[in-house]
C-alpha positions, 0 to 999 in steps of 0.5 A: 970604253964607255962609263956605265949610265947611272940611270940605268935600270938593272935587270936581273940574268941568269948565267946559264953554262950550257946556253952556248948564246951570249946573252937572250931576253925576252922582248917584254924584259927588254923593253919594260926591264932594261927601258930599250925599244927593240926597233931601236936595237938593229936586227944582225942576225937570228939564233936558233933556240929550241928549233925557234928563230930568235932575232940577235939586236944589236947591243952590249951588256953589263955585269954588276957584282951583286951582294951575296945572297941578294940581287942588288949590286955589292956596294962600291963595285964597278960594273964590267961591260961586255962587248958583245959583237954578236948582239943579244937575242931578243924572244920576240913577244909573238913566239911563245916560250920566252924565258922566266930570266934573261940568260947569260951565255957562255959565248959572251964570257969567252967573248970578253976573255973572262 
């Protein structure tokens, strides 16, 4: 398993139980939050979400610990990657709709056995 980059911008999700997905963010989260290009993430497969087609890229996520009561990692905790074979749903700009916050889904904690 690879180390967290401490560079890395942290971007805030929310774990949403019923989104039966594993983890969907808009294309302008993508690119201005997490940093990430879309055309550099390969395109796997599509989700349908509301009826709309959402593209799944190619990508993992990592989950931080947060200090209760604020959206900033808990001090000394180590982040958990989730290995998410599926990929992430990337909301593409040209679609309306797109989420306020990323979700979390369901399928990526059964998925990391969590």
């Amino acid at each position: 398993m690879s180390k967290f980059p401490t560079d890395a911008p942290l971007v805030p999700a929310v774990l949403d139980p019923g989104f039966n997905g594993t983890f969907l963010i808009s294309q302008r989260q993508f690119e201005e939050w997490a940093g990430l290009q879309v055309r550099d993430a390969p395109w796997i497969d599509v989700l349908s979400v509301e009826g709309r087609l959402i593209p799944l890229r190619d990508a993992d996520v990592w989950i931080h610990r947060n200090r209760p009561g604020s959206r900033d990692p808990a001090p000394g905790s180590v982040p958990f990657r989730l290995e998410l074979p599926e990929g992430v749903a990337v909301w593409p700009t040209a679609i309306p709709g797109a989420r306020r916050l990323p979700l979390l889904g369901m399928r990526a904690l059964r998925q990391a056995g969590l």
